[in-house]
N, C-alpha and C positions, 0 to 999 in steps of 0.2 A: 550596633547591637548593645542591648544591656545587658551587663553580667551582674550576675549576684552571688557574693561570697559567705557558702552554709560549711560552720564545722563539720555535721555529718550527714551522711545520706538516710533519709527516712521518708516512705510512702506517701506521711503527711504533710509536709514541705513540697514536695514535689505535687503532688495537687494540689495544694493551694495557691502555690505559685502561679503553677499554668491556669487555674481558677480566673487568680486576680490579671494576670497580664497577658495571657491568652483569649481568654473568654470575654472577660469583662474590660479589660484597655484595647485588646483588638492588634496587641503585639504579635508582629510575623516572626521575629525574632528577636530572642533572648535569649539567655543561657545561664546555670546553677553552675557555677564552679566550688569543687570541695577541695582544692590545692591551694595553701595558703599563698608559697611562692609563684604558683601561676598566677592568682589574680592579683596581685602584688604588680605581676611585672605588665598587668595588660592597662591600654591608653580607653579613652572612652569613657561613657555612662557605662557609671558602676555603683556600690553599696555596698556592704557587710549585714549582715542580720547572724547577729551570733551575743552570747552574756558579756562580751567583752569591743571595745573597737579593736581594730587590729591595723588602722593608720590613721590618717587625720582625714580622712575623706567622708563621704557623707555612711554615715553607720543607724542602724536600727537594732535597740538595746528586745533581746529574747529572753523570754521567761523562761524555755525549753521545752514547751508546751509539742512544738512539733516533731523535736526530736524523742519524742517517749513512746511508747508502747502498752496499752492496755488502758483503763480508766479509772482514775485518779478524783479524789474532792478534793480539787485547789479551790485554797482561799481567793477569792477574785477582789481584788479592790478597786472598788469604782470612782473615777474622779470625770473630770471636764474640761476640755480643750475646746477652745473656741466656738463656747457654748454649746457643743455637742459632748452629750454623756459619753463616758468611757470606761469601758473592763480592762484589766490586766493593767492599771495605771503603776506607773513606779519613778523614780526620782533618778534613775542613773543616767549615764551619758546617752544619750539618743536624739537623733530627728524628730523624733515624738517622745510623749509625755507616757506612751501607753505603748503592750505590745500590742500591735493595729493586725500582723500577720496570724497571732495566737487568738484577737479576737475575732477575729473573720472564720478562722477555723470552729471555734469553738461554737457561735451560732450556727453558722451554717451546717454542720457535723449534727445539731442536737443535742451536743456535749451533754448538755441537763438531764436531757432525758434517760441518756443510760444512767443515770445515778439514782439510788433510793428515792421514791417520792410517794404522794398520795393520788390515788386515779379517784375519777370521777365514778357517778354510778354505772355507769356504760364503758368504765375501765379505760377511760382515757386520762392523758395527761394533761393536770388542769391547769387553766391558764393564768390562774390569779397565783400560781405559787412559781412562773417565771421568772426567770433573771429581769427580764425587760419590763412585766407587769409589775414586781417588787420596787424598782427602783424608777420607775414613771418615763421610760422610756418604748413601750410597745407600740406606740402611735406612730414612731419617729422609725423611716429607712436608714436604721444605723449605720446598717453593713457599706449603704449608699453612700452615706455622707464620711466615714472613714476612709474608704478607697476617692473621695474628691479631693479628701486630706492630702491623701498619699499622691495624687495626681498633682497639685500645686507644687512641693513641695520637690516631684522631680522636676516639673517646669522650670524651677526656677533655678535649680541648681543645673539641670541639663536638656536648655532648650529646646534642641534640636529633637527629642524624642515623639513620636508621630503615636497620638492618640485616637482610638476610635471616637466619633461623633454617636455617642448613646442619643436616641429620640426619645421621646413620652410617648407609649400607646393605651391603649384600652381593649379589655378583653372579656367579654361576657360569656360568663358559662350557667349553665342551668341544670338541675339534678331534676329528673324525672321520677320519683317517689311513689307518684300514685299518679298514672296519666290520665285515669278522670275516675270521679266522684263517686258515678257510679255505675257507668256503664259498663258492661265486662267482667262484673265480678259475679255473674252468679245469683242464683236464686236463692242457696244458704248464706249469704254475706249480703246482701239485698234484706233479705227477709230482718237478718238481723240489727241492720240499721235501720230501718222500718221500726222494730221493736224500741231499742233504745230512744229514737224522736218520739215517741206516747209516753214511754216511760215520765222521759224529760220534761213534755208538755209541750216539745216542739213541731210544732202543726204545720209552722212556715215549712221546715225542713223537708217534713214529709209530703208535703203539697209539691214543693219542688224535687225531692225524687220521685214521685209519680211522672209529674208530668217531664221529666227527663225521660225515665224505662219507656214514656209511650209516646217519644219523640216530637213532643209539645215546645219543649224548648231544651237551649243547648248546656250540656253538663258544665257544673262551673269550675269545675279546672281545664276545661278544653280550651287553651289559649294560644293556640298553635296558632291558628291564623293572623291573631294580635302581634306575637311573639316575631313571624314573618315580616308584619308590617313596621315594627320597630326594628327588625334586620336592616330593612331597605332603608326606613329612614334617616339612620345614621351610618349607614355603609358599615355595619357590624359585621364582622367573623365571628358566631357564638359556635358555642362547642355545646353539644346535651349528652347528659351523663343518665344510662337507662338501666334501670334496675330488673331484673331479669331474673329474681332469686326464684328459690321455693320457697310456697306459705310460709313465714314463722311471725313469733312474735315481734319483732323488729323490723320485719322486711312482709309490707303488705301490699305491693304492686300490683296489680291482675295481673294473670296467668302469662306466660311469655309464649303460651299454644294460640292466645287469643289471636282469628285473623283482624280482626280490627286495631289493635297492638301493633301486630306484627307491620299491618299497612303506615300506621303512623310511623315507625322505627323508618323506614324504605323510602317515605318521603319526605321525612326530614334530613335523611342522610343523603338527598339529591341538594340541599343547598346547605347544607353546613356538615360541619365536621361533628362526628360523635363517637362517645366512648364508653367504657363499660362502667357502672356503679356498682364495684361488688358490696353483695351483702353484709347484712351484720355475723348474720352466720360462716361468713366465708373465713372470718379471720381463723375461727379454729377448726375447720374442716379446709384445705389445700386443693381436695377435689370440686367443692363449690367453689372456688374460683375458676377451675381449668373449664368448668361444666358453662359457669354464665358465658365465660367470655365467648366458647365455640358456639352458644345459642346465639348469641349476637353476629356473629362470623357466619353465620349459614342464614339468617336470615339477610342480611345484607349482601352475603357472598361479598364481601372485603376484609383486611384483615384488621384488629382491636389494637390498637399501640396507644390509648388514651385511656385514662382510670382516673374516677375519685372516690375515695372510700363512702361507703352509706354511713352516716352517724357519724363522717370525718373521725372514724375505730384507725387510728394510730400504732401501730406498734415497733419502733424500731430497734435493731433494723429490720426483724424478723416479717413485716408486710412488705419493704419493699424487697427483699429478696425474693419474695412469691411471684411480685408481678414482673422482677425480671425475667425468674424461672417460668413463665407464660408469656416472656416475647414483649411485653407492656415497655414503651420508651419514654412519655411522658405522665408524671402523676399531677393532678391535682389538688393535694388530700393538705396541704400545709396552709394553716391556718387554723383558728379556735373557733370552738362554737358560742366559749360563753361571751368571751371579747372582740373585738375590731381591731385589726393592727394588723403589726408586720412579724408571725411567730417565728422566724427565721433572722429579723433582723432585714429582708432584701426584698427589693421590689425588683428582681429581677430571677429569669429563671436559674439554676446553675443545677450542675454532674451530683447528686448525692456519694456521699462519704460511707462507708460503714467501718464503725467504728470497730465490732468485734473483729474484723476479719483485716483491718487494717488495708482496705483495697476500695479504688473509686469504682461504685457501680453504673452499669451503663443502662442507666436511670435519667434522666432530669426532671426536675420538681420545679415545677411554675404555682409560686404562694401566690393563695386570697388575701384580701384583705376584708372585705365586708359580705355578711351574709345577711338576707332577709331572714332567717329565725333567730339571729344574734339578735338582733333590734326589737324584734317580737317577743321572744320568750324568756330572755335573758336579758337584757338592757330595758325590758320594758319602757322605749321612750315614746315621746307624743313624734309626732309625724314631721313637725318643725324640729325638734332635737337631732330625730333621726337624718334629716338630710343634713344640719352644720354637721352634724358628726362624719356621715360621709366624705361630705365635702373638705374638711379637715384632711381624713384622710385622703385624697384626691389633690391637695391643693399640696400633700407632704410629698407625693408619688411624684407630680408633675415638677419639682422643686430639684429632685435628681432623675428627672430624665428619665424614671423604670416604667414596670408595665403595673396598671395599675387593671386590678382581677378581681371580678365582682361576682357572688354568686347569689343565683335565684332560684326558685322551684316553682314550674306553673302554675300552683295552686294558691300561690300566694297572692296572683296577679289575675285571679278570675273572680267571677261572683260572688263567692262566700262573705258573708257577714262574718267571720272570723277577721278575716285580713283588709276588712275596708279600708280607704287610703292608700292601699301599699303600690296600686297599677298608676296612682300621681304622683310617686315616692319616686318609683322605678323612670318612671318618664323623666321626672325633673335632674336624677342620678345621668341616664344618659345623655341627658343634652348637658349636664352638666362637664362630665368624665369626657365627653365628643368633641368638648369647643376646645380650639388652639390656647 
């Protein structure tokens, strides 16, 4: 058994603890001791994690970051340890040059986020004013390679301790936004997209929603069957994320009355797993959340434990307390819109923290790393940029072993002259992200 010896009992210690050596090392047993004298007199793999050693045995110097209470602007100083960036760096006696337990807390938690900042137009927190994006570290599974640190480091001082074997996988998820173009929506949203392609001079446009409404040919976000066939191909598990709002301006999916809708939701939910996309509107209305997820839940008759936010709308910790308060067990809302990376620091999934209430919620967050509108609309790269940059990040995922989670929206990957290139983007991503 490993023991670790903490001056005082606090929420945060004790989660992150069983975080890093439960969750993520695959420890059956370990144990916190807070008696100086008992862990003094005990034989074994042991350690200290306290501002001071307390013998000559293997010690990890603490900022006291986990033993505090509410939220706090520390000064973080960043340095580098074998070649990996580093937060909470400091000079005193320790096994590390950094506290590694107050950094892993700290990403992971969101620390940042609860602090003063500036949100984006869509009231998000932006991603160019992170810890990680400031200091040229977002690309790189921090959190990954600090706990590898930490894994060597007991190896070699105490052999004997039996590690989990972490694998590399691959996870495809898809948001469903607008499940086609234009079928389903109606004679007043028809008519009106009709209007705007004259307006524009868009004639291809309007040529091709005609001969869509009259069944000439196929809507071009309808890629479900494509989408199937790239399941098969690479033995994918994807997960779809369906939006189920009412009209508004942010959330413009057809109706969730539509039977054509509805039929799509019922056969995709026969070979993959799906989950609910709550609205943009849902973050400040409580009852649009509780309302999509039971439309989803009766049409499927199964029950919703999967969420990704629409517009990746953040709030913490006040959204994921919603979707506990609705039964929701896994999110996967973390990661940026404008950037590519790892906004957590982790390529793997782990128990979210809340920091107000000082209590782990029974939540887990599986981060993205790459989305098809990032590369589009905000990275504006050529189609060669956009795959090394994936692959980058794909090549950092597989490097520690985590999951590496890709998101797409069908409409990116059908016919539209908007997103030409993107369905040999997506192909070349998954045989890329597939190979051993």
């Amino acid at each position: 058994m490993l023991s670790i010896y903490l001056p005082k009992k606090n929420p945060r210690s004790r989660y992150i603890f069983k975080l890093i050596f439960s969750h993520y090392f695959g420890f059956k047993d370990y144990q916190l001791v807070y008696d100086l004298e008992e862990y003094l007199a005990l034989d074994g793999p042991k350690f200290s994690y306290a501002s001071k050693a307390v013998d000559e045995g293997l010690h990890f110097y603490s900022i006291s970051l986990l033993e505090e209470r509410g939220i706090k602007d520390h000064q973080i100083n960043i340095g580098n340890y074998r070649e990996t960036p580093t937060i909470f760096s400091h000079s005193n006696r320790s096994a590390l040059p950094f506290d590694l337990f107050s950094a892993v807390f700290y990403m992971l938690s969101r620390y940042e986020e609860y602090l003063p900042h500036r949100r984006d137009k869509y009231d998000r927190f932006i991603a160019e004013d992170s810890i990680a994006a400031q200091n040229n570290f977002l690309q790189t599974a921090i959190v990954d390679r600090w706990l590898i640190q930490l894994k060597e480091i007991l190896l070699e001082q105490f052999p004997e301790l039996s590690f989990r074997r972490r694998k590399y996988n691959y996870l495809l998820t898809l948001d469903i936004d607008n499940a086609y173009a234009f079928k389903g929506k109606g004679m007043l949203r028809n008519l009106g997209a009709a209007i705007r392609s004259i307006i524009k001079g868009d004639f291809q446009q309007l040529k091709l929603q005609l001969r869509v409404l009259s069944n000439k040919t196929q809507d071009p976000f309808d890629t479900y069957n494509y989408l199937l066939n790239i399941q098969k191909k690479y033995g994918l598990k994807p997960i779809y994320f369906f939006l189920l709002a009412d009209y508004g301006l942010n959330d413009k999916n057809i109706s969730y009355q539509n039977r054509s809708f509805q039929s799509l939701i019922k056969s995709i939910a026969d070979y993959s797993d799906i989950g609910i996309h709550p609205s943009f509107g849902s973050n400040y209305k409580a009852e649009k959340l509780h309302s999509e997820i039971s439309r989803l839940e009766r049409i499927t008759k199964r029950d919703v434990v999967k969420s990704r936010q629409h517009f990746l709308k953040l709030h913490l910790p006040e959204t994921y307390r919603q979707l506990v308060e609705e039964d929701i067990h896994e999110d996967y809302t973390m990661g940026y819109a404008s950037m590519l990376g790892f906004r957590a620091g982790a390529a793997f999934p782990f128990p979210f923290y809340d920091l107000d209430e000082e209590v782990e919620l029974k939540l887990t967050v599986y981060p993205f790393m790459v989305m098809d509108a990032t590369l589009k609309y905000y990275l504006g790269t050529t189609k060669e940029e956009a795959l090394e940059n994936i692959k980058q990040i794909i090549d950092e995922v597989k490097a520690v072993n985590g999951s590496f989670v890709s998101l797409w929206h069908n409409e990116s990957l059908g016919s539209s002259k908007a997103w030409e290139g993107y369905r040999e983007l997506f192909e070349e991503m998954n045989e890329y992200a597939s190979a051993d």
